[in-house]
C-alpha positions as CSV (number, residue, x, y, z in Angstrom):
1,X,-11.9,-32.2,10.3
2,X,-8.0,-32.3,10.3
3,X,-6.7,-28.9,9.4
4,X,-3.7,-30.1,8.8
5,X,-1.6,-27.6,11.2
6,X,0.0,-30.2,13.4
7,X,3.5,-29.3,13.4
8,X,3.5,-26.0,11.5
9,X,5.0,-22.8,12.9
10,X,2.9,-20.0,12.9
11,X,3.6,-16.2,14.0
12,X,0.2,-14.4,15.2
13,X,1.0,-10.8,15.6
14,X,-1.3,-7.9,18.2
15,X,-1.9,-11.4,19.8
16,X,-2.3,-10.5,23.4
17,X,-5.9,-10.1,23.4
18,X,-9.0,-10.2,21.0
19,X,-8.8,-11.6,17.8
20,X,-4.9,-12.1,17.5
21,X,-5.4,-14.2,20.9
22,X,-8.3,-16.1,19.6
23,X,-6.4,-17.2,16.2
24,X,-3.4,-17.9,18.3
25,X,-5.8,-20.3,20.8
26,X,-7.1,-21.7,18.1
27,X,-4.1,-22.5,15.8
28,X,-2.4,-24.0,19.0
29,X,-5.6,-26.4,19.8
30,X,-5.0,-27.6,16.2
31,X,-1.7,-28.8,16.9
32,X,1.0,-25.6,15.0
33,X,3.6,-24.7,17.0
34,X,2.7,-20.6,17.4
35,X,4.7,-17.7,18.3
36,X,2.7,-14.4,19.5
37,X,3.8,-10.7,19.2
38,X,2.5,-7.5,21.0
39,X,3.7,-4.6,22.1
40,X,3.8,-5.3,25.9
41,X,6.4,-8.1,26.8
42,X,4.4,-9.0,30.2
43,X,0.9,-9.6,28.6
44,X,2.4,-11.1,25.6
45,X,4.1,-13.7,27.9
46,X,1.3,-14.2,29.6
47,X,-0.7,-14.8,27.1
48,X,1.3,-17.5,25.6
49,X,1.7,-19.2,28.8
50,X,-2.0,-19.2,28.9
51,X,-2.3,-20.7,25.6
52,X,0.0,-23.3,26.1
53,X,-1.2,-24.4,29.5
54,X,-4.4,-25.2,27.4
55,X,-3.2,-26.6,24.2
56,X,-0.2,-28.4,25.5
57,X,1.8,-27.2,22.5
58,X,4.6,-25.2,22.6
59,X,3.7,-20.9,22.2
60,X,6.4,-18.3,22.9
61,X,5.7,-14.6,23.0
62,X,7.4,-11.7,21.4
63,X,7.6,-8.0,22.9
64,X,8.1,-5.8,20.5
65,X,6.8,-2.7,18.6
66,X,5.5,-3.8,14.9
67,X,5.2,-0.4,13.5
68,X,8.9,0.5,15.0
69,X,10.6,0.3,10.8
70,X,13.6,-2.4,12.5
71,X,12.1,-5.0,14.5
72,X,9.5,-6.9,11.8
73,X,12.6,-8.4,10.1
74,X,14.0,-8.2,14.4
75,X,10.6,-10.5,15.0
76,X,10.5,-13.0,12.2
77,X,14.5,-13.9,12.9
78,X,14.2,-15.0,16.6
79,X,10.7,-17.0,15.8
80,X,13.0,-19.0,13.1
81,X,15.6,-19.1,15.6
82,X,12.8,-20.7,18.3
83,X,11.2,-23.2,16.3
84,X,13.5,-23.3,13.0
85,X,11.0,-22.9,10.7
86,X,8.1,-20.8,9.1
87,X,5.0,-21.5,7.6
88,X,1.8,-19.2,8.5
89,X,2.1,-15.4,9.2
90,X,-1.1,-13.6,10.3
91,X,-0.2,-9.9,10.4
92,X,-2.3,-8.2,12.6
93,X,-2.1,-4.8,14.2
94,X,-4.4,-2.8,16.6
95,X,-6.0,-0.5,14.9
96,X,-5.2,3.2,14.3
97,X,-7.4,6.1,16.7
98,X,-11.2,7.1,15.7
99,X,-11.4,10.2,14.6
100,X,-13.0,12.9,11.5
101,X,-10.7,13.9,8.8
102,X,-10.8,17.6,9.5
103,X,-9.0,16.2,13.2
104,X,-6.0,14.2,11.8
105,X,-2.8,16.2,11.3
106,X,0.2,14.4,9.0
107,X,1.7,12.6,12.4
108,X,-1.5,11.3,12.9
109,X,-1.5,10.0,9.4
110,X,1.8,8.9,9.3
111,X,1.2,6.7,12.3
112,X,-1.6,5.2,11.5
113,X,0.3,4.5,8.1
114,X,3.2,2.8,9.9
115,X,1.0,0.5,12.3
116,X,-1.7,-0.5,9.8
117,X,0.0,-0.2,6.0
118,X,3.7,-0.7,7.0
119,X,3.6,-3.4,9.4
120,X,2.6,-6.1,6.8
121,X,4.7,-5.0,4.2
122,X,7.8,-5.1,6.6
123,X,6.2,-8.7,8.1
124,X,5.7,-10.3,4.5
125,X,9.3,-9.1,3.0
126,X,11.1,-10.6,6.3
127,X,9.4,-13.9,6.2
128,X,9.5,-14.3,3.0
129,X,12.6,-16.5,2.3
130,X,11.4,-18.8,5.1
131,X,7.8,-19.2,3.9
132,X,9.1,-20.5,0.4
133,X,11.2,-22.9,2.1
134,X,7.5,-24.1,3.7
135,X,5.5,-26.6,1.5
136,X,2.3,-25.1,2.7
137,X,2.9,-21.4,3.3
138,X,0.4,-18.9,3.7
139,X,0.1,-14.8,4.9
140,X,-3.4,-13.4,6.7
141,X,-3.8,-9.9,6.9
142,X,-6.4,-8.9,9.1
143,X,-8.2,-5.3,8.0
144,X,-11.5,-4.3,8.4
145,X,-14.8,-4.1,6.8
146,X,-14.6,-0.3,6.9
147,X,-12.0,-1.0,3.8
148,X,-15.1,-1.7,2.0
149,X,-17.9,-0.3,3.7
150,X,-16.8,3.3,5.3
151,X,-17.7,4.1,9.6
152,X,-18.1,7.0,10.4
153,X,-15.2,8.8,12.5
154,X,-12.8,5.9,11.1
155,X,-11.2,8.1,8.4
156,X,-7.6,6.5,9.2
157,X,-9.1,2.9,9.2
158,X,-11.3,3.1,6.4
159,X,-8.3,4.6,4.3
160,X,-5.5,2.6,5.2
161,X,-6.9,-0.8,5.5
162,X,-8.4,-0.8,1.8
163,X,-4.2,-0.1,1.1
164,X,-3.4,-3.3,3.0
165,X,-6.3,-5.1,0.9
166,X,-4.1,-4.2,-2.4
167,X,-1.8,-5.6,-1.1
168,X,-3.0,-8.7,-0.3
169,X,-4.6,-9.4,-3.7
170,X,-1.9,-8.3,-5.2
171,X,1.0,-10.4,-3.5
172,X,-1.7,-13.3,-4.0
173,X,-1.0,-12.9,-7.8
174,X,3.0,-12.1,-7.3
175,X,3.6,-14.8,-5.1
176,X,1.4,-17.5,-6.2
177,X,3.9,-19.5,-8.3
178,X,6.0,-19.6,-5.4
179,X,3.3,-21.3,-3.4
180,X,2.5,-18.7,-0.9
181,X,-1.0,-17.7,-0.3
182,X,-2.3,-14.5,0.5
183,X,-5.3,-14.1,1.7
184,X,-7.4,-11.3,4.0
185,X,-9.8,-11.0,6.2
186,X,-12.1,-8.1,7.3
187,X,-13.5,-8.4,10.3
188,X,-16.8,-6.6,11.1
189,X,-17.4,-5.1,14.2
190,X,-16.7,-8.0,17.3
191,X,-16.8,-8.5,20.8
192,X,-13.1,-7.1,21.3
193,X,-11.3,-4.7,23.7
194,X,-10.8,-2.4,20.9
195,X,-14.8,-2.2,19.8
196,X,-15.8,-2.1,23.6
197,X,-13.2,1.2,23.8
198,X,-15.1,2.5,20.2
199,X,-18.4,2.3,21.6
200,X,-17.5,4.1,24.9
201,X,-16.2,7.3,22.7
202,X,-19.3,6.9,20.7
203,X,-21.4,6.9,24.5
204,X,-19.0,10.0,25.0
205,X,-20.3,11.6,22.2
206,X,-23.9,10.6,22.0
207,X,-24.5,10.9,26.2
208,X,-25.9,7.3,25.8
209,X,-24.3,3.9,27.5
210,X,-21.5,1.4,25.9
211,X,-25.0,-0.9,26.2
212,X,-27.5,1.4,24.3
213,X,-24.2,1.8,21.8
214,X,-23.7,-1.7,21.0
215,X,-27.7,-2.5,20.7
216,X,-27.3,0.3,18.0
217,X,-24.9,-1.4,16.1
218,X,-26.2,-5.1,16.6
219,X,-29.1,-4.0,14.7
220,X,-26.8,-3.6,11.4
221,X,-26.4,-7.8,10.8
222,X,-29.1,-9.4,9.8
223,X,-28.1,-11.9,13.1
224,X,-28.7,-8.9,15.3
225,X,-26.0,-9.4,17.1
226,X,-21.8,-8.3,17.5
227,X,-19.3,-11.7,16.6
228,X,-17.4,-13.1,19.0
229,X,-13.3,-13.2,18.1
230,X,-14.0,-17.3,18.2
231,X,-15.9,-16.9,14.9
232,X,-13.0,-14.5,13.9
233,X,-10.9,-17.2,14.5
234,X,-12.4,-19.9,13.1
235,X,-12.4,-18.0,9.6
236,X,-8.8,-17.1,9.9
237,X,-7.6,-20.6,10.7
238,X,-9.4,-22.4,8.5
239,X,-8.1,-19.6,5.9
240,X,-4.0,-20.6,6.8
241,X,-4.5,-23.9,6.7
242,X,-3.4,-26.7,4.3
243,X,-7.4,-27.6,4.0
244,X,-7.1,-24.3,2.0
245,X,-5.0,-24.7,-0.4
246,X,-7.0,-23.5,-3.1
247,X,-7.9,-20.4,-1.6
248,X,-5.9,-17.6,-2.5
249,X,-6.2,-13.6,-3.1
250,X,-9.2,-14.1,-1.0
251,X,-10.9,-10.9,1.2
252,X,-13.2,-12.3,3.6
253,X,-15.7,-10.2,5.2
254,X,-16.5,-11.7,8.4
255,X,-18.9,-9.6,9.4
256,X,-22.6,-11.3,10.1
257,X,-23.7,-9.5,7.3
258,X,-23.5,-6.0,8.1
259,X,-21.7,-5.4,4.7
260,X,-24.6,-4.1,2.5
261,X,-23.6,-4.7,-1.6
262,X,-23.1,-7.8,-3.7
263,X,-19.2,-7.1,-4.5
């Protein structure tokens, strides 16, 4: 199936690894034009050139701090700059530390708030004026299930992500006679860097192995087993595509079933 992408622009942000880097690979092999953000201008770089050597289309990276209040608005003006255009924004952020409630101070809140709530809202109102210029514009926000389902010793996460969800929905109904779709995705637990450094605290904790650890949680989908970011990815780009276009104010749990109720 043609997605359509060919010759969009898309910004993929916390794209350096897991599943930014997988919907950046992906949205590339489709044919968009993509410009990546992380934190750490080497790996970012790298990563695009990676990308690109396997696509063959154009991907520039972008170094830079999300959750620093400044350089969203910073970020969205040199990608128009690069590639004159904007039409696909999936705002994406690692996620904020594990950790019990009784444990997290106001800086720790206030943090996690900046990275995980902030980002998007900072994100969306900068590329704004370009995405209405797009005929196809859509915004991914990429939570978690623990937004809707709670894990344990996620108390930042499973607070501030269900924030970002509102948000979605909300812009979805906003925005949607301005032809931007919003939609969201809430990834279950995957096959990331981030899930492999979760399950070696929890192996901390428990005096088990990362192995024993991700058995344990495997057993939660009815697939018995983590995702992979591809399957991540082939949600989200599907999602911001123009084969979409009638999805909107969507919050898809991508999850292999672990999520347990009907709503």
């Amino acid at each position: 199936m043609d997605l359509g992408l060919k010759g969009k622009v898309a910004l993929v942000c916390g794209a350096s690894r897991g599943l930014g880097f997988a919907a950046a690979r992906l949205l590339s092999m489709e044919g968009a034009l993509v410009a990546i953000n992380s934190r750490n201008s080497e790996n970012i770089n790298n990563a695009a050139a990676s990308i690109q050597n396997l696509s063959g289309n154009r991907v520039c990276g972008f170094g830079g701090d999300i959750s620093d209040a400044s350089y969203p608005e910073q970020l969205v003006n040199e990608v128009v700059q690069t590639f004159g255009q904007l039409d696909i924004l999936i705002s994406n952020a690692g996620g904020p530390p594990a950790g019990s409630f009784e444990n997290m101070d106001d800086l720790a809140w206030q943090k996690a708030f900046e990275l995980s709530f902030m980002s998007n809202v900072r994100l969306i109102r900068a590329a704004l004026p370009h995405l209405k210029k797009s005929a196809s514009a859509s915004v991914l926000t990429v939570t978690s299930l623990s937004s809707k389902q709670p894990i344990p010793n996620l108390i930042l996460s499973n607070s501030i992500r269900a924030a970002t969800n509102g948000l979605t929905k909300s812009l979805a109904l906003e925005l949607g006679a301005s032809g931007i779709r919003f939609n969201a995705i809430l990834p279950g637990w995957t096959e990331t860097e981030r899930v492999h450094e979760l399950m070696t605290a929890r192996a901390n904790t428990n005096g088990t192995s990362v192995d024993e650890e991700i058995k344990r949680q495997s057993k939660e989908s009815p697939l018995g087993r983590l995702a992979t970011p591809e399957e991540f990815a082939a949600s989200a780009v599907f999602l911001v595509s123009p084969v979409a276009s009638y999805l909107t104010g969507v919050m898809l749990s991508v999850d292999g079933g672990m999520y347990k109720g009907t709503l």
